[in-house]
C-alpha positions as CSV (number, residue, x, y, z in Angstrom):
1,X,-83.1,-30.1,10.6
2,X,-82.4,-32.2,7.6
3,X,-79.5,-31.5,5.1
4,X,-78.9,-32.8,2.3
5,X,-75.5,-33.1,0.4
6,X,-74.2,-34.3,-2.5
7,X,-70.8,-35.0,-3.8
8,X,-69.2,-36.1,-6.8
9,X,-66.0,-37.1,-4.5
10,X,-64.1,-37.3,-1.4
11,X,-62.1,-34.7,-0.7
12,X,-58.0,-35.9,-0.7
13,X,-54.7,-35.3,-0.4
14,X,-53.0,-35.0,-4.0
15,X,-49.1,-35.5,-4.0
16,X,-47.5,-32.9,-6.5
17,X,-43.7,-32.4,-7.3
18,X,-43.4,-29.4,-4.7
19,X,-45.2,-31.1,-2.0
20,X,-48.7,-31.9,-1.4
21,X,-52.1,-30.5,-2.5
22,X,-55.6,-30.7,-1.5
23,X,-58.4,-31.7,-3.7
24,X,-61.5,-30.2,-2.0
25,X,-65.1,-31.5,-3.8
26,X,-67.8,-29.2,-3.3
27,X,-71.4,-29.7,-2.4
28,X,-73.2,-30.2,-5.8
29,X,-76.9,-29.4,-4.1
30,X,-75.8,-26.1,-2.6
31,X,-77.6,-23.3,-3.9
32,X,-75.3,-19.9,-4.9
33,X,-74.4,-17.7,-2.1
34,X,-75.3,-13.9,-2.7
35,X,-76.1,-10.9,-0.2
36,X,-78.4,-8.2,-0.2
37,X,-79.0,-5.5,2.3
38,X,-77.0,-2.7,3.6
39,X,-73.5,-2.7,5.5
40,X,-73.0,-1.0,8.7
41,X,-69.0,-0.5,7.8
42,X,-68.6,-0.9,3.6
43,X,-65.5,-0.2,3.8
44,X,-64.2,-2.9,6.1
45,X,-66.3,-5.2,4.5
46,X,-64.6,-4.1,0.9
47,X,-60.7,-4.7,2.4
48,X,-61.8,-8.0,4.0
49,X,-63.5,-9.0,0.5
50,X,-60.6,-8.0,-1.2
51,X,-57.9,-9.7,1.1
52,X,-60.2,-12.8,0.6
53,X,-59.5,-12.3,-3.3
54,X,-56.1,-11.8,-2.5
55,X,-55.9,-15.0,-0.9
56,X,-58.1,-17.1,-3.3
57,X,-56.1,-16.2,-6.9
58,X,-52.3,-15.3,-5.0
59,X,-49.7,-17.7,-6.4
60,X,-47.5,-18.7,-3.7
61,X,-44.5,-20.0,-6.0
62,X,-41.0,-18.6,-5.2
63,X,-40.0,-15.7,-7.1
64,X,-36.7,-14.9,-6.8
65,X,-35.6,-11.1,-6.3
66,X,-34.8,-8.6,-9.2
67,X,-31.2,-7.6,-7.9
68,X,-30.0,-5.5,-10.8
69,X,-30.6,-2.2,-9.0
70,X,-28.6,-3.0,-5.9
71,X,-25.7,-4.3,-8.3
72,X,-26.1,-1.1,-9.9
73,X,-26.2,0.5,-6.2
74,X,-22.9,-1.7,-4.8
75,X,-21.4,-0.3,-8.6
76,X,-21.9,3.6,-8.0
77,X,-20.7,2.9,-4.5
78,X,-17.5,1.1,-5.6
79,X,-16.6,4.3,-7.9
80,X,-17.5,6.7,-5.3
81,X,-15.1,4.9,-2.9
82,X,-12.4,4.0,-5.8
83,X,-12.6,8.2,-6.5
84,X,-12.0,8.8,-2.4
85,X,-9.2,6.9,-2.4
86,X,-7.8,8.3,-5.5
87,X,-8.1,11.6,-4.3
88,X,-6.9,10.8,-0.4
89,X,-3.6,9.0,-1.9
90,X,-2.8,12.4,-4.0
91,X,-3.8,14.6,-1.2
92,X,-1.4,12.5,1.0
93,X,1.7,12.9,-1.6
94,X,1.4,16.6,-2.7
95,X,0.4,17.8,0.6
96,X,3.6,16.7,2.7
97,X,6.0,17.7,0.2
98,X,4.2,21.0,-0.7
99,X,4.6,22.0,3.3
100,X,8.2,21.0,3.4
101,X,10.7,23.5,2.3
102,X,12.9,21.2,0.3
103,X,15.8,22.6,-2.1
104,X,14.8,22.6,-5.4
105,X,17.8,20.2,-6.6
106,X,16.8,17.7,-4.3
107,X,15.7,14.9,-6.9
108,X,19.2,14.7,-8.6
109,X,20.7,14.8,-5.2
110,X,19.0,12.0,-4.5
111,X,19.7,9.7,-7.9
112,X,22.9,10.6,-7.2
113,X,23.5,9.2,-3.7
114,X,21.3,6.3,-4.8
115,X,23.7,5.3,-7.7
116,X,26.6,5.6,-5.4
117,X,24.9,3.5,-2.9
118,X,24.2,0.8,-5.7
119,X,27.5,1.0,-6.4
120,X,29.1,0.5,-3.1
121,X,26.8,-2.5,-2.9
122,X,27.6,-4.2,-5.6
123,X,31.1,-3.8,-4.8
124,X,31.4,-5.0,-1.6
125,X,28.9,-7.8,-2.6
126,X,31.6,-8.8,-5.3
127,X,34.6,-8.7,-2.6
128,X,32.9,-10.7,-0.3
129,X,31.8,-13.0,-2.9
130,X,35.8,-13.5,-4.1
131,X,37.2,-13.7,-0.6
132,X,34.4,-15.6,1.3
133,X,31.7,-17.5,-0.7
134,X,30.4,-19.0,2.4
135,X,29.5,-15.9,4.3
136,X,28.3,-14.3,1.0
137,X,25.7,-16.9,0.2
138,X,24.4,-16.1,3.6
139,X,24.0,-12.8,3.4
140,X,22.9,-12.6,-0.5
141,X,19.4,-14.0,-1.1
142,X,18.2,-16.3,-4.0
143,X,17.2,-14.0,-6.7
144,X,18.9,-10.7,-5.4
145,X,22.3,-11.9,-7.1
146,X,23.5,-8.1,-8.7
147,X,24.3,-8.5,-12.5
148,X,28.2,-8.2,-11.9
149,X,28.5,-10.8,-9.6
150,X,27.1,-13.5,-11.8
151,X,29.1,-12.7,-14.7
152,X,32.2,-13.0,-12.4
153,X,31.1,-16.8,-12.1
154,X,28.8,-16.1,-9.3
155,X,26.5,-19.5,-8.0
């Protein structure tokens, strides 16, 4: 059997910036490739032709994903969840005080005996502050001096 070839080139490795490429020559004396005749199973024959297609023209440079819909998806999802929460935090405030049989003063009962509270606070804060500093600076925080006591010369 004789054969007989011809090539314009070698065949070579090609360095490229994402890596490296091969440079394939092909034989110059070939004659075209065709087929004629009949096929047992055409349409295996067409998938396998057109995965071979597939292969020969894909472009197999990284394409990053289109993420706008599941932004748009984690969006909705945020509002649903910002709407449960809304509602739960309502549902837990009405609810306990709608079952409770309280009187229907109750809210200026309750200023009231917080402003007396206040009151007594700040009162015995300002005695303790005029008979014992040193106890009163431990007791009092930075920053939670009542109004009255620094006007009396407090700190």
């Amino acid at each position: 059997m004789l054969l007989a070839t011809a090539y314009r080139k070698r065949s070579t490795p090609i360095p490229s910036d994402t890596g490296m490429a091969l440079s394939l020559s092909p034989d110059l004396r070939r004659d075209r490739v065709s087929f004629s005749g009949l096929l047992r199973q055409p349409l295996r024959f067409r998938e396998a032709i057109s995965a071979l297609h597939d292969v020969v023209v894909s472009d197999l440079r990284y394409l990053p994903r289109d993420e706008t819909a599941y932004e748009e998806f984690k969006k909705q999802m945020a509002d649903c969840e910002s709407r449960l929460r809304r509602a739960a935090v309502a549902t837990s405030i009405t609810q306990p005080l709608a079952e409770a049989n309280l009187p229907p003063d109750m809210q200026r009962q309750y200023h009231k005996l917080r402003e007396a509270y206040r009151t007594a606070r700040v009162r015995y804060s300002n005695e303790l502050q005029k008979s014992d500093p040193k106890v009163w600076r431990s007791l009092v925080p930075p920053g939670n001096v009542p109004d009255s006591a620094i006007g009396a010369g407090g700190r």
